[in-house]
N, C-alpha and C positions, 0 to 999 in steps of 0.2 A: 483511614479516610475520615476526614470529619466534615463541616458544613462547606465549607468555602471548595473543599474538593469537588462533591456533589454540585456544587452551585457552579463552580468552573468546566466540570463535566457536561452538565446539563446544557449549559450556556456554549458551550463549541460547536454542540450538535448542529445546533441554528445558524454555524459559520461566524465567522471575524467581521466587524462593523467596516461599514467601507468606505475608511475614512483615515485622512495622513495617518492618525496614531493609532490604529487598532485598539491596542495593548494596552492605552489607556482609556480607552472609552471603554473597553471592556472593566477596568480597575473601577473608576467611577460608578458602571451598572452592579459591581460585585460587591463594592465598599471596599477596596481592599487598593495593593500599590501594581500598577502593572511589574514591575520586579520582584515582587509576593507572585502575583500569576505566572509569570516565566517561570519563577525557580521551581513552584508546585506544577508544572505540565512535563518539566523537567523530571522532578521527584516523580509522578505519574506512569512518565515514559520508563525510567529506569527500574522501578518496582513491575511491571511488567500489569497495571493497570491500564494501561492503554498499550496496544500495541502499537500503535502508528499517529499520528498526526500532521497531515498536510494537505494539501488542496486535490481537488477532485475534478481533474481537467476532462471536457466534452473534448473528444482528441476530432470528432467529426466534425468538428467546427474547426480545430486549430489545424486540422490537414495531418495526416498521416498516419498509421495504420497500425493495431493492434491486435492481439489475440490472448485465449487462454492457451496455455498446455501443458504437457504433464507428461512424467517420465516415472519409468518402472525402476527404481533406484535400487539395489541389493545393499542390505541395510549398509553391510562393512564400509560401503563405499559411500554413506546417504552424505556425512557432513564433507568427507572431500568434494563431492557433485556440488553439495549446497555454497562451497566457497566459491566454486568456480562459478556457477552461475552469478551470485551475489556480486561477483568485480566485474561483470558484462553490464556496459550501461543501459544494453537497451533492456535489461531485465525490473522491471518495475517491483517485483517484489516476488516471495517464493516461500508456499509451507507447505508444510511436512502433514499426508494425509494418511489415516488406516485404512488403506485400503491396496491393490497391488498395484496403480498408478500413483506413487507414496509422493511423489513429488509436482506440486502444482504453482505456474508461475505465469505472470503476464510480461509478452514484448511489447513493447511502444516503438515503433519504427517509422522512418519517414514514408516505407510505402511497404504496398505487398509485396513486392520485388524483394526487399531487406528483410520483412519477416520470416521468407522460405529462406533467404539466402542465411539468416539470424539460427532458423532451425538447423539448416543440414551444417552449420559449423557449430553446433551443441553437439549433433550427432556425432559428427569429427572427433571434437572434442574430450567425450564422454564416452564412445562405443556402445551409447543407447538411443533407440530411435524414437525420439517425439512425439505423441498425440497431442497434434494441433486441434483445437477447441474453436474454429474462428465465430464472431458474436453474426447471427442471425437475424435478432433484432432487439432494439434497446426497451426495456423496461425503467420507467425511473420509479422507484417503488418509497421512497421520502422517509427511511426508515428512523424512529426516535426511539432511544430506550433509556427513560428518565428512572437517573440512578438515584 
């Protein structure tokens, strides 16, 4: 990782300029080409330096309904469980925890109605039964960790 990494890193934190070209107002703020940035967030993502990059939607604002939850996965079975969840769309994302709930993952559903109906067809699915996590109340906590 060298400077333009760090500098691209740091710089995402604070979100994408909100403006037609992103990608180049961000090149222009970095010194660099927005084609240099793509390929290095790219490079990033694949080196397993960043796990994720993408937008961070307020789902109470845009209507419909989420949760946490987490399943007790027996190892043998941890990556078949992991695939099957991962081609479910309403599954937003899914990792692997030590702990005997080894498996934790968020639905995004149009309503509550689709999140239980989301769960008991993982149950179905899977022949394990889900600990729903549902959010109680929102924290936004603005976290920055300048690399």
């Amino acid at each position: 990782m060298d400077d333009l990494d760090r500098r691209l890193i740091n710089r995402l934190q604070l979100g994408l300029p909100l403006v037609r070209h992103p990608w180049q107002a961000l090149a222009r703020e970095l010194d660099s080409s927005s084609s240099e940035l793509l390929d290095r967030l790219h490079e990033l993502l694949n080196d397993g330096v960043l796990t994720r990059f993408g937008p961070m939607f307020d789902i109470d604002r845009l209507g419909g309904a989420f949760t946490l939850a987490a399943l007790a996965v027996p190892e043998p079975r941890f990556d078949t469980v992991a695939e099957l969840l991962g081609a479910m769309p309403e599954v937003a994302h899914n990792y692997r925890r030590e702990h005997t709930w080894n498996m934790w993952f968020v639905l995004a559903c149009p309503s509550e109605q689709a999140i239980s109906d989301t769960l008991t067809r993982i149950e179905h699915l899977t022949g394990l039964v889900p600990l729903n996590l549902p959010k109680e109340e929102t924290y936004h906590v603005g976290l920055y960790f300048p690399v």
